[in-house]
C-alpha positions as CSV (number, residue, x, y, z in Angstrom):
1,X,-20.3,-30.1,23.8
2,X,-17.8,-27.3,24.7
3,X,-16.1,-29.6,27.1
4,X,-15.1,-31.9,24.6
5,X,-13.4,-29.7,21.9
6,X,-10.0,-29.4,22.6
7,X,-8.4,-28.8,18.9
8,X,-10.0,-27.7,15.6
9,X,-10.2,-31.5,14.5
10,X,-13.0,-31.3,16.9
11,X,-14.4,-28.4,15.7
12,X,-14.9,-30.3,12.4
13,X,-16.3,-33.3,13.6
14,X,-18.3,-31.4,15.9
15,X,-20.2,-29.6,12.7
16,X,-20.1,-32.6,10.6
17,X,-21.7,-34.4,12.9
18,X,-24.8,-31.5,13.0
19,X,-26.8,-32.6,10.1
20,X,-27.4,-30.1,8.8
21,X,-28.2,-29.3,5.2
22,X,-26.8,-25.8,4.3
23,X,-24.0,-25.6,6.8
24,X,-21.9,-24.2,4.1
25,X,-23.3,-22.2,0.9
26,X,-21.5,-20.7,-2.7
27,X,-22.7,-19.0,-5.4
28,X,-22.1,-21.0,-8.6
29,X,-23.6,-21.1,-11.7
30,X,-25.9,-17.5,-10.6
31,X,-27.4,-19.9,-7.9
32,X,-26.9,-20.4,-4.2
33,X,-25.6,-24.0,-3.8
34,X,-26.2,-25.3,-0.1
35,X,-23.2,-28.0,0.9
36,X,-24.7,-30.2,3.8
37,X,-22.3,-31.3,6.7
38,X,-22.4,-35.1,5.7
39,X,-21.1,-33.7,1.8
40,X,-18.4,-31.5,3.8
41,X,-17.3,-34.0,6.2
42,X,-16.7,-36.9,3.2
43,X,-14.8,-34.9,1.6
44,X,-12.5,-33.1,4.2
45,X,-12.2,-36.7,5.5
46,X,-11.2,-38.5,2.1
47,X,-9.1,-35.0,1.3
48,X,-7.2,-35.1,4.3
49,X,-6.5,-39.0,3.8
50,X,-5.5,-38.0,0.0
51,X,-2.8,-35.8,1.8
52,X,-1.6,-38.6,3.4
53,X,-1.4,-40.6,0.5
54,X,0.7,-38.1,-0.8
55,X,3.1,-38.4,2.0
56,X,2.2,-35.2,4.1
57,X,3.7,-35.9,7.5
58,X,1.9,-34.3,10.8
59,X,4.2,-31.3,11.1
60,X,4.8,-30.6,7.4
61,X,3.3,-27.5,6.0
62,X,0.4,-27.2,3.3
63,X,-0.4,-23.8,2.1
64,X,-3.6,-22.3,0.5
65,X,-3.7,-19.5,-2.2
66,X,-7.8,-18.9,-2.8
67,X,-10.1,-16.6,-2.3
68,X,-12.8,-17.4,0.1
69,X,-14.9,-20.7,-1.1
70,X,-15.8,-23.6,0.8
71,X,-12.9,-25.4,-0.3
72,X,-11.0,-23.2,1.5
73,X,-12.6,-24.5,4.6
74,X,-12.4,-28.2,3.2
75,X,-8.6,-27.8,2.6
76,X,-8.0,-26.1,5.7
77,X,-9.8,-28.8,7.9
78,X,-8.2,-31.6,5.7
79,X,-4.7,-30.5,6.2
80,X,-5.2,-29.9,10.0
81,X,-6.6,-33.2,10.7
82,X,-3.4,-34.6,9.1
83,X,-1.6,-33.2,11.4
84,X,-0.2,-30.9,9.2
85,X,0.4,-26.8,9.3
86,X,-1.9,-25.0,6.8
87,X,-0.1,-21.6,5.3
88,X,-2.9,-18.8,3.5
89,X,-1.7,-16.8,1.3
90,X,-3.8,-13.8,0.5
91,X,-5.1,-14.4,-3.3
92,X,-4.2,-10.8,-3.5
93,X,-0.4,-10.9,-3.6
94,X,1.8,-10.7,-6.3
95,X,3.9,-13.8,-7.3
96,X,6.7,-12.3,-6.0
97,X,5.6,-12.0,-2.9
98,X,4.1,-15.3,-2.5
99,X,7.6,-17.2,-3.3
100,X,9.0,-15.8,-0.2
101,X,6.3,-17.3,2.0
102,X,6.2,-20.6,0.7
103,X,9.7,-21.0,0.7
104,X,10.2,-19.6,4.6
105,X,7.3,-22.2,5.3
106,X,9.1,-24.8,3.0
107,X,5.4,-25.9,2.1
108,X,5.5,-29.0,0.3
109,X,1.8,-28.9,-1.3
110,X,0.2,-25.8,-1.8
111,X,-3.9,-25.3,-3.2
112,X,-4.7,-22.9,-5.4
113,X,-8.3,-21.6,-6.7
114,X,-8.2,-19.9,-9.9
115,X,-6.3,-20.0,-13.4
116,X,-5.0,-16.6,-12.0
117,X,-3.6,-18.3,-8.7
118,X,-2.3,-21.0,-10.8
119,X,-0.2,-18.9,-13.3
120,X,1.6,-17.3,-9.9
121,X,2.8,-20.5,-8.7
122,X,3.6,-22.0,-12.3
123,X,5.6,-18.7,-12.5
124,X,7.8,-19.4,-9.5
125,X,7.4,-23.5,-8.9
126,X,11.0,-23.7,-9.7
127,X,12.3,-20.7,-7.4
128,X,10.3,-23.5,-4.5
129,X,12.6,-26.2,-4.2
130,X,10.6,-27.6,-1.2
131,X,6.9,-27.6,-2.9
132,X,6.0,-30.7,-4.7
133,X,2.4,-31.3,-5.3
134,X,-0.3,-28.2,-6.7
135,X,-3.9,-28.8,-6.0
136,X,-6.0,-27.3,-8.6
137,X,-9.1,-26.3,-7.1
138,X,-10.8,-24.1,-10.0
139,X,-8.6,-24.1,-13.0
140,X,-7.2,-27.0,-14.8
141,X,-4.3,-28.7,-13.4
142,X,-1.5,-28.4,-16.3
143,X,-0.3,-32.1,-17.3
144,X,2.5,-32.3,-15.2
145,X,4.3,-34.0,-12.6
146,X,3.0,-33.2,-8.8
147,X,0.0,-31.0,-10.6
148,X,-3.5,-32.3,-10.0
149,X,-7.5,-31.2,-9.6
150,X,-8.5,-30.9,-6.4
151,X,-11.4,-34.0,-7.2
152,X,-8.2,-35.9,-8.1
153,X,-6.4,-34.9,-4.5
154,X,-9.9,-36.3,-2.9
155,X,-10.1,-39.5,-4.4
156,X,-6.7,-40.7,-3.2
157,X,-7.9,-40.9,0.1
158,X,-11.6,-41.8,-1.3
159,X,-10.4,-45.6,-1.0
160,X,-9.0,-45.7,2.0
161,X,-12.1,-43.7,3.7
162,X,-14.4,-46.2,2.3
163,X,-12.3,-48.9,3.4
164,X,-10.9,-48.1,6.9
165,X,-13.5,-44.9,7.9
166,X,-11.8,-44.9,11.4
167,X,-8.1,-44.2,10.3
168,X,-9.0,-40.6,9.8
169,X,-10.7,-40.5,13.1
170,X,-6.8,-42.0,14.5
171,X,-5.1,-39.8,12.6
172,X,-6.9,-36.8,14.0
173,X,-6.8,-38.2,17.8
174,X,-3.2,-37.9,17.5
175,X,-3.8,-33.9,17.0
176,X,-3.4,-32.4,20.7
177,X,-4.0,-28.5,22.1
178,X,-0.6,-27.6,22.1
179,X,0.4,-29.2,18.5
180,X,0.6,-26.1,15.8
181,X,-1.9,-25.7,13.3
182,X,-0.9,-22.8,11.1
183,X,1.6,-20.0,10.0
184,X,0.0,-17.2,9.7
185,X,2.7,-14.5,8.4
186,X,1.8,-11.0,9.6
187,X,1.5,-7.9,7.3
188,X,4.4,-6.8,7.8
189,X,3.4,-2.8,7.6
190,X,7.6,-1.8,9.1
191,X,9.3,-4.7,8.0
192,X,9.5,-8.4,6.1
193,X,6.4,-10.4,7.3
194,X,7.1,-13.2,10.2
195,X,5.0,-16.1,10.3
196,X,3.2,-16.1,13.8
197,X,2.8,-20.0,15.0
198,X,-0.6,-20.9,16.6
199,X,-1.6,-23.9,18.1
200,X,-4.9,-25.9,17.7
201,X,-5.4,-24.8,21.4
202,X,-4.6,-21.1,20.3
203,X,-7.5,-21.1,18.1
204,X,-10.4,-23.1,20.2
205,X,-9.6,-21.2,23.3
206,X,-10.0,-17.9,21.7
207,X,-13.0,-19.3,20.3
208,X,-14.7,-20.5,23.2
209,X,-13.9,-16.9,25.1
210,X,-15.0,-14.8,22.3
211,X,-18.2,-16.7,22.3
212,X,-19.3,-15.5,25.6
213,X,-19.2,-11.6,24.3
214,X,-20.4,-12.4,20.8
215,X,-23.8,-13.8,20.4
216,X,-22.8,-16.0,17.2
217,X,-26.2,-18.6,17.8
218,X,-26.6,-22.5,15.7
219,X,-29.5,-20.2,13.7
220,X,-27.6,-18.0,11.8
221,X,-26.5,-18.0,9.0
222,X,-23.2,-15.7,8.3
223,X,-22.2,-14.3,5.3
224,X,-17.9,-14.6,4.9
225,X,-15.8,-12.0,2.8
226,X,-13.3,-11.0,4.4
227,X,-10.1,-13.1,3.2
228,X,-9.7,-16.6,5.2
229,X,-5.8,-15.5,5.3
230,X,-6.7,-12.7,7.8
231,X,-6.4,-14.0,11.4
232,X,-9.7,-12.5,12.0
233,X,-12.2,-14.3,9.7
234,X,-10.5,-17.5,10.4
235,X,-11.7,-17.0,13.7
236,X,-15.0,-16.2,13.0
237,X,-15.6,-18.9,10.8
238,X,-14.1,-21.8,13.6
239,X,-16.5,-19.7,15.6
240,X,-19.7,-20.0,13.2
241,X,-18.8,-24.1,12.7
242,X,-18.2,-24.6,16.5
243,X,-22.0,-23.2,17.0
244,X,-23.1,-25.4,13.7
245,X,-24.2,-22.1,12.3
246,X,-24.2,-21.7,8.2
247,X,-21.4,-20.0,6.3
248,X,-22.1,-18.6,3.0
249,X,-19.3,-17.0,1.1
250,X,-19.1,-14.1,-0.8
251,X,-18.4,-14.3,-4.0
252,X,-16.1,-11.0,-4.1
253,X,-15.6,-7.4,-2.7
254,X,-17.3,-6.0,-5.4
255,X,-20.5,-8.3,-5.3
256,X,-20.7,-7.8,-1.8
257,X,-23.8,-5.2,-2.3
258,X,-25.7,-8.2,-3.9
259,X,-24.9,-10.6,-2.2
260,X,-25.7,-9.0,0.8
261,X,-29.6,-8.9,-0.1
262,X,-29.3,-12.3,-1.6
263,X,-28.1,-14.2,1.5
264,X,-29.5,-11.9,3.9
265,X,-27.1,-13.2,6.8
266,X,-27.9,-12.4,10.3
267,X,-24.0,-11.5,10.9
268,X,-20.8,-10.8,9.4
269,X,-17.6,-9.2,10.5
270,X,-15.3,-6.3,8.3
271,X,-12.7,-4.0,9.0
272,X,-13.5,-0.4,9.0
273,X,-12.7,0.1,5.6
274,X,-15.5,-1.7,4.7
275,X,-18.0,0.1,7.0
276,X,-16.2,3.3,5.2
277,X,-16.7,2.6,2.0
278,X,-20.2,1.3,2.6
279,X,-20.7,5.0,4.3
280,X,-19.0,7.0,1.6
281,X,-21.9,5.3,-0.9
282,X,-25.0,6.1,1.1
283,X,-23.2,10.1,1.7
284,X,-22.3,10.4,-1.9
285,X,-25.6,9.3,-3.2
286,X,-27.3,11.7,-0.6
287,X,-25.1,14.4,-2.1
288,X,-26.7,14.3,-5.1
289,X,-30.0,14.3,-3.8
290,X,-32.4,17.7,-3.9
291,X,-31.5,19.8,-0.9
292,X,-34.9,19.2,1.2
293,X,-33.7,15.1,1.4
294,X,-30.3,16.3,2.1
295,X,-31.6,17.7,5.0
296,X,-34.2,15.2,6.1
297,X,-31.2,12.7,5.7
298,X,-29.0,14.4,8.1
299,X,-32.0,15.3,10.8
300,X,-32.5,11.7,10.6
301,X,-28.9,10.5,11.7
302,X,-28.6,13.3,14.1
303,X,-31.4,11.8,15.3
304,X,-30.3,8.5,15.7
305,X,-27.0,9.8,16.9
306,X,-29.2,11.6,20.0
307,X,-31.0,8.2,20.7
308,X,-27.3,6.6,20.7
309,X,-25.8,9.2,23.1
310,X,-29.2,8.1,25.9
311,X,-27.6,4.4,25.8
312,X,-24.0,5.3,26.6
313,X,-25.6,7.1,29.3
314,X,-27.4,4.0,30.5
315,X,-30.8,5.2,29.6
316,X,-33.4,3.6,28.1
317,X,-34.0,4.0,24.3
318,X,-35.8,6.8,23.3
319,X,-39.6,5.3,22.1
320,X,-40.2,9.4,21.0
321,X,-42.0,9.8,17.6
322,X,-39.0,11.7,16.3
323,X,-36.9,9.1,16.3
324,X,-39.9,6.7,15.1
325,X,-40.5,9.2,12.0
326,X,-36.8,9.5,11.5
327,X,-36.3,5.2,11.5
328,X,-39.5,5.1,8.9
329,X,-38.2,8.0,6.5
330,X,-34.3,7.0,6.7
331,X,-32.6,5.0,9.1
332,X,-34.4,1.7,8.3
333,X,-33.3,2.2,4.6
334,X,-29.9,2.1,6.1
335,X,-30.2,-1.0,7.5
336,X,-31.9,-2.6,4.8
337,X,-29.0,-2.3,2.6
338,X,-27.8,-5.6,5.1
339,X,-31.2,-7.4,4.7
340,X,-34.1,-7.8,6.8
341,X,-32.4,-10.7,9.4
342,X,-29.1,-8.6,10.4
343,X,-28.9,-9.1,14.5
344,X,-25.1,-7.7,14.4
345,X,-21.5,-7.3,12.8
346,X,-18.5,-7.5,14.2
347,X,-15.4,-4.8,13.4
348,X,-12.0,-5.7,13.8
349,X,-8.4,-5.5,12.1
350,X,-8.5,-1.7,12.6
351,X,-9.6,1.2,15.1
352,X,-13.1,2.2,14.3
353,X,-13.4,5.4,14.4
354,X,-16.2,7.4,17.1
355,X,-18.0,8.7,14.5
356,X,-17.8,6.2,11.8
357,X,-19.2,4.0,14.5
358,X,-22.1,6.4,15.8
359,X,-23.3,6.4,12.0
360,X,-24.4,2.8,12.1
361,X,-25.0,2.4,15.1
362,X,-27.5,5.4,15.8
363,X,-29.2,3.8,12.8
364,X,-29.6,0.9,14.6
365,X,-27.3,-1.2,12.7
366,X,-25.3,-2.6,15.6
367,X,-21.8,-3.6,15.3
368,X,-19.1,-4.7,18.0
369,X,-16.1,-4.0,18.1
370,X,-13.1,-5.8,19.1
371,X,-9.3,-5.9,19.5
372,X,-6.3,-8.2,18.5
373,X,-3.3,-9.7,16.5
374,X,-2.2,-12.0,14.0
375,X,0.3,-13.4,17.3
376,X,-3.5,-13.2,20.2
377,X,-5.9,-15.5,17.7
378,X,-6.6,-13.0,17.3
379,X,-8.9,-11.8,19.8
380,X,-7.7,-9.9,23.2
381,X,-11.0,-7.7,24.1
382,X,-14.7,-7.2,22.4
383,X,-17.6,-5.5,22.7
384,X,-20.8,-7.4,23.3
385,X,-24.9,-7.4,24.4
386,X,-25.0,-6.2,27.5
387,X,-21.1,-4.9,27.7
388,X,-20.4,-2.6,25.0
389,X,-19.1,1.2,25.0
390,X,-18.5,3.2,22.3
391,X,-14.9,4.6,21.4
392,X,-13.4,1.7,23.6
393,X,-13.1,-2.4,21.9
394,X,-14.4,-3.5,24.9
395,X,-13.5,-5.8,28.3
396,X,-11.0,-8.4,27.7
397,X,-12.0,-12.4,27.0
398,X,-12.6,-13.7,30.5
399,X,-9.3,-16.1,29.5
400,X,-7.2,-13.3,28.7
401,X,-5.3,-11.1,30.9
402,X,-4.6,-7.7,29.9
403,X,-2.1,-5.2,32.0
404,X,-0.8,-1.6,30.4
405,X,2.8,-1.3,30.3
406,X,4.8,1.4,32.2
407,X,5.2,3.4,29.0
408,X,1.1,2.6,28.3
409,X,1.7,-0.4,25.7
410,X,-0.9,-3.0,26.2
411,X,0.4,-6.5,27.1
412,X,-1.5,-9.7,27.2
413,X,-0.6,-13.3,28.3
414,X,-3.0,-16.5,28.6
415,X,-4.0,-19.0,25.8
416,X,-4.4,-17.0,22.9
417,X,-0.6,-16.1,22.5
418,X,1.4,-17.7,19.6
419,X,3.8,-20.0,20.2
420,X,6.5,-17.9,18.7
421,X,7.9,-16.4,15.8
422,X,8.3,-19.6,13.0
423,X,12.5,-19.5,12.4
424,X,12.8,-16.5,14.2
425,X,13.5,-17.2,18.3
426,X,15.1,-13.5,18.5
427,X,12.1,-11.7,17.0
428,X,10.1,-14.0,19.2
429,X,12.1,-13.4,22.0
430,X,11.5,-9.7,21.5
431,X,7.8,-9.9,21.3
432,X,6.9,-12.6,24.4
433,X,9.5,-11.3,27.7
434,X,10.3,-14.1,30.1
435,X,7.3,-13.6,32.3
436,X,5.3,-14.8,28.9
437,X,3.3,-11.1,28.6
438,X,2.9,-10.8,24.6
439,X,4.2,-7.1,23.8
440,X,1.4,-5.6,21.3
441,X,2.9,-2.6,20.3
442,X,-0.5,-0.7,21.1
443,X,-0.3,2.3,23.0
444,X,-4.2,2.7,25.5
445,X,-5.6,2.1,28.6
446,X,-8.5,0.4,30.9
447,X,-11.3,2.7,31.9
448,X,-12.8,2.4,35.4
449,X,-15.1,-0.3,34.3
450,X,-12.8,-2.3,32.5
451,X,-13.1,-1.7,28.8
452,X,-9.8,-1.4,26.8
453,X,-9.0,1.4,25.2
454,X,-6.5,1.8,22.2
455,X,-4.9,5.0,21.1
456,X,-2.2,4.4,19.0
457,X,0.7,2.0,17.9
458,X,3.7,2.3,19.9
459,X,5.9,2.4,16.2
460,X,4.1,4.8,14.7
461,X,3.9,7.8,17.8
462,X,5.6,10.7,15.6
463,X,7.8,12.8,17.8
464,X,8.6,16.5,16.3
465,X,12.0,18.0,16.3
466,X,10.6,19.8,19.7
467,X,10.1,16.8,21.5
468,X,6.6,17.0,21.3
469,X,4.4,13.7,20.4
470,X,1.3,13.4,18.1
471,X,-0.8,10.1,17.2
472,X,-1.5,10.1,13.5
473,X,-4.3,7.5,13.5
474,X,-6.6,9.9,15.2
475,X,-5.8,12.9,13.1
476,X,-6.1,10.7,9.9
477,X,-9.6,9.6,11.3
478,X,-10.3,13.4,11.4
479,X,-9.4,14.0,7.9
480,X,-10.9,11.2,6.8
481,X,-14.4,13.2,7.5
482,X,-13.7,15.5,4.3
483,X,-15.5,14.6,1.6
484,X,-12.7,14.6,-0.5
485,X,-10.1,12.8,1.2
486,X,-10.5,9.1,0.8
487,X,-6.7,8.1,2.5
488,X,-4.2,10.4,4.7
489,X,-1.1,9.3,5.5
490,X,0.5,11.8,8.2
491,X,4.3,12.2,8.6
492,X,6.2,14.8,11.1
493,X,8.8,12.1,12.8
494,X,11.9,13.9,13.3
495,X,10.5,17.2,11.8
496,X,9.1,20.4,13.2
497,X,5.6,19.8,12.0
498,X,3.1,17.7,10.5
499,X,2.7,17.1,7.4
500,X,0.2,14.8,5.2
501,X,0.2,12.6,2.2
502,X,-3.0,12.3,0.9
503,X,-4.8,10.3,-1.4
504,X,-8.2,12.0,-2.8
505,X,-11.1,10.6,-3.4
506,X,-11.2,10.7,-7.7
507,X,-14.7,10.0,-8.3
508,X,-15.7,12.7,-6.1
509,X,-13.1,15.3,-7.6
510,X,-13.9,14.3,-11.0
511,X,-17.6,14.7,-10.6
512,X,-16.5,18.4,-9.2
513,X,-14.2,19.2,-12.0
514,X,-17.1,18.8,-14.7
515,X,-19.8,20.3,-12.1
516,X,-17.0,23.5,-11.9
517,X,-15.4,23.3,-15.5
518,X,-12.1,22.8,-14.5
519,X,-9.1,20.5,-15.5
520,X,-8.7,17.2,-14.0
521,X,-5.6,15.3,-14.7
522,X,-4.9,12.5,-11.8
523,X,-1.2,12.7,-12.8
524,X,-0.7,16.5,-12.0
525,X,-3.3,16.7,-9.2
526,X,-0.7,17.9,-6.5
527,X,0.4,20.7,-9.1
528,X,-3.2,22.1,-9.7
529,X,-3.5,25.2,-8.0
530,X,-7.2,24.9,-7.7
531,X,-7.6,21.3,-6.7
532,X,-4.9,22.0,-4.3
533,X,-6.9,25.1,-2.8
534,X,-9.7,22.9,-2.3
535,X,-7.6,20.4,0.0
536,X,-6.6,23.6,1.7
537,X,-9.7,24.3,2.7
538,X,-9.9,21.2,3.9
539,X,-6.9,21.2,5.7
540,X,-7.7,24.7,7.4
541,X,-11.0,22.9,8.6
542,X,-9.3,20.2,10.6
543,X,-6.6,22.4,11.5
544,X,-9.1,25.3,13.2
545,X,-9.3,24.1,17.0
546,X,-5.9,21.8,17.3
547,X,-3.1,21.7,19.4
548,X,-0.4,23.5,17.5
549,X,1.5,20.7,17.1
550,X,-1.0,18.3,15.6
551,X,-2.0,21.1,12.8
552,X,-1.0,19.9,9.3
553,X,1.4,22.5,8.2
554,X,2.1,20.8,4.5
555,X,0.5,18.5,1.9
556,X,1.0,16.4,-1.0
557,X,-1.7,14.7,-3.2
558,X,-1.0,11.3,-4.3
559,X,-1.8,10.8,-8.3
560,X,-3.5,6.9,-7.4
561,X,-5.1,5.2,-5.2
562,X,-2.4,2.2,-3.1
563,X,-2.9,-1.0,-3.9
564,X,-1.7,-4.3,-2.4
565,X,0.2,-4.9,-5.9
566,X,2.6,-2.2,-5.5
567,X,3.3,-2.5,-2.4
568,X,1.7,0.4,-0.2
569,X,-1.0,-1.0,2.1
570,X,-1.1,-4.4,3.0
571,X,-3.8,-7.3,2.2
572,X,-5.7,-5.8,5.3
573,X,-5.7,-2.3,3.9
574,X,-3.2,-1.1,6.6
575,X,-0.9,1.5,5.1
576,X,3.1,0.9,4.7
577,X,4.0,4.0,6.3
578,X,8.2,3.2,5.7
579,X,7.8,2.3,2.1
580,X,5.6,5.0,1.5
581,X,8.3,7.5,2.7
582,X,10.3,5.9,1.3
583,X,8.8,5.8,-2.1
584,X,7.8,9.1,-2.0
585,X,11.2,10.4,-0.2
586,X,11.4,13.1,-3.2
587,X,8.3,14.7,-2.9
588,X,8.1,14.5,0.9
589,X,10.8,16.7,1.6
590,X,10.0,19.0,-1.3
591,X,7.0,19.5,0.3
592,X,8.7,20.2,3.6
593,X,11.1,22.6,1.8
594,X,8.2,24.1,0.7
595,X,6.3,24.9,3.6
596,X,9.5,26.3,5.4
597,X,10.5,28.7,2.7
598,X,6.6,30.2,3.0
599,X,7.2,30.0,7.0
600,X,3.6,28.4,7.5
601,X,5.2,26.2,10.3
């Protein structure tokens, strides 16, 4: 099978042609709703030949604004067999944001999911000279000219399916390895976002090497939630259909507890801020627990932790009745809270941190984690059975080559690299050097045996006024272990010290205001002297056994949470470090001003 798949049009007709009956499943109407593969592949065949009836040219771009559904799939495949470039668009942006993209892309068709998705694109049709046709795939299509349902856009092409079945077959012959696929535009965390071109070939080769570290079998069935505009769940899901395994989609974020124990999926992949959140719940409901479970909680996962720490060092689990009475008690509730038929999850889009990690995974719930960009496929290194070590995101794919810079940036070259930069041959120029090594802009290493290890972006090193350099994403891991600090953002480039933005966690703060009877007002929070005493503490904590230079000399609380609307993290829930110092300019170097008059630095 793996011999003959060469683009994702094979990928497609490979799982069409599997028979099954729930190879894709959505929640609609309060019900699970299996789609078989012969239901799928009528209607990303007739939907593809609809496109063409609509005049999309192999080469012309298509893009997709909807959250994760199995149309997405059907709209992807259907525009790739045509030849064409898909473009996602994460359903989370604002309008503003998403008349940029389109018009960089010049996408002449675009599908959109809901009336909210719709009312964005009505909003700024007319600042899109190039896009002509909007597929309506949930809301009503408005009565007018190149608007239609997406059951409309599928029987245009219904005809010519029925009649000629083997011109879609021609159609997506024509589609070779090196052809592009999709623009996928980057977050842009420093700068405007570039739209990273990768090839059918791109895609299926990072496929087919990530499949020999991750055991992703034909039996499982894999729940999808993180957005199909992300690099990495596109992946995964070409993965899950090139093994004919099932793909059920989440309904949202904020279902995801539910839906977790309704699909019971055998696999899934997040970034860390998932595992995070899903951490902070389990802690914060422990919290309020009476003190003897508090304490039979934390025996438990120092337990497993223990059990963990035997495996790195190539022992054998531990089969001691400890860590059997500590599984029965706790651990196996923490796993249950994935269903009964988890095997693993995969962790990418992020570094996950040591001891976020050993939490779940001393509780058996076993996650690998792996290593890439937007511009790799995204995949460059993972952890697997048989090959996995913590703190590192393990060896690279046996079709990638990996080699550490001079100044310790990791560089990779082999299939997996983009194309290039769409419009932009300087930036690409910049990115992929002559002897076609991709620059990542990650700072690590390889250990002795091979596994890759990442300790920073290159961009975001902070180098002190005294010439001395810190990483902030392992200090903000640190933090990030105070139970009241949900986000740090810490700053010190071209200053004589640290100092840390940070956003608190409310719930927990306002839970402690009523508990302590004191005033809570998000909007003066960085002006309460006893809130701001707290943090102090905290701060004082972190800062007990550092290096001087990577102590946090100065804070500010933030009065909200960032949001992808205005602008401070990105759809991947990566922070924008330059606009938020930019934004918060002001208050950033009062709170420097600050520190120096009181000569804590």
């Amino acid at each position: 099978m793996a011999s003959e798949i060469r683009t994702l049009c094979d990928i497609f007709r490979n799982a069409a042609a599997s028979g099954k009956p729930d190879l894709l499943l959505s929640k609609v109407g309060g019900q699970w709703r299996p789609i078989p593969a012969s239901d799928f592949a009528f209607t990303v065949r007739a939907l593809s030949l609809g496109l063409n009836a609509l005049g999309i040219q192999p080469g012309d771009r298509v893009a997709i604004l909807s959250e994760n559904r199995p149309e997405w799939a059907m709209a992807d495949y259907a525009i790739l067999c045509a030849g064409a470039w898909s473009v996602p668009i994460y359903p989370t942006l604002p309008a503003s944001q998403v008349a940029p993209l389109l018009n960089d892309s010049g996408s002449r068709a675009i599908f959109v999911s809901t009336p909210e998705q719709l009312t964005k694109v009505s909003r700024i049709h007319e600042q899109c000279p190039s896009l002509e046709y909007v597929i309506c795939i949930e809301a009503t299509a408005p009565a007018a000219e190149g608007y239609m349902s997406f059951g409309t856009a599928v029987d245009k092409g219904r005809a010519t399916l029925e009649m000629t079945p083997a011109l879609f077959d021609q159609r997506a012959d024509r589609v070779k390895p090196d052809d592009i696929a999709t623009i996928i535009y980057t977050s842009g965390t420093t700068g405007e976002p570039k739209g990273a071109m990768l090839t059918h070939g791109n895609f299926v080769e990072n496929v087919k090497g990530s499949l020999k570290n991750i055991p992703i079998t034909g039996d499982s069935v894999a729940l999808s939630f993180l957005p199909l505009s992300h690099v990495f769940e596109r992946m995964l899901d070409y993965a899950y259909l090139y093994q004919s395994s099932s793909i059920a989609y989440a309904e949202s974020i904020e279902k995801l507890k539910d839906n977790f124990l309704e699909v019971n999926p055998h696999c899934f992949g997040a970034v860390p801020r998932v595992y995070e959140k899903v951490q902070a719940r389990i802690l914060d409901k422990v919290a309020t627990a009476p003190a003897i479970r508090q304490k039979l909680f934390h025996w438990a996962v120092g337990v497993g932790r223990e059990n963990l720490e035997r495996q790195e060092r190539g022992e054998a689990p531990s089969s001691s009745f400890k860590l059997k009475l500590a599984d029965k008690l706790v651990l196996h509730k923490i796993r249950a809270l994935l269903g009964n038929r988890f095997r693993f999850a995969v962790s990418g889009g992020a570094p996950l941190s040591r001891e976020l990690a050993q939490f779940f995974l001393g509780a058996g719930v076993t996650i690998y984690e792996g290593y890439g960009l937007t511009e790799t496929s995204p995949v460059i290194a993972v952890n697997g059975p048989g090959a996995w070590k913590l703190g590192t995101v393990g060896h690279p794919l046996s079709n990638v080559e990996v080699r550490i810079a001079e100044d310790g940036e990791i560089l990779t070259r082999g299939p997996h690299v983009m194309k290039g930069y769409f419009h932009k041959p300087e930036a690409t120029a910049e990115a992929i050097d002559k002897e076609n090594w991709f620059h990542t802009g990650d700072i690590g290493l390889l250990d002795q045996k091979g596994f890759l290890v990442i300790t920073d972006r290159k961009k975001d090193l902070i180098v002190l006024t005294s010439g001395k350099k810190a990483a902030p994403q392992p200090i903000e891991n640190d933090l990030k272990k105070s139970p009241y600090i949900d986000m740090p953002i810490v700053l010190g480039d071209r200053h004589k010290f640290l100092a840390a933005l940070i956003v608190p966690k409310f719930d927990r703060l306002k839970e402690l205001a009523k508990e302590k009877q004191f005033e809570f007002v998000p909007e003066s929070i960085d002006a309460n002297p006893r809130i701001r005493a707290l943090f102090q503490e905290e701060i004082d904590k972190y800062n007990h056994d550092r290096p001087h230079h990577e102590q946090i000399r100065a804070f500010a609380l933030l009065p909200a949470d960032l949001t992808v609307e205005d602008g401070s993290i990105t759809p991947t829930l990566k922070v924008k470090r330059r606009i938020l110092e930019k934004r918060y300019q002001d208050l950033i170097q009062a709170m420097y001003q600050a520190a120096e008059r009181t000569h804590v630095a």
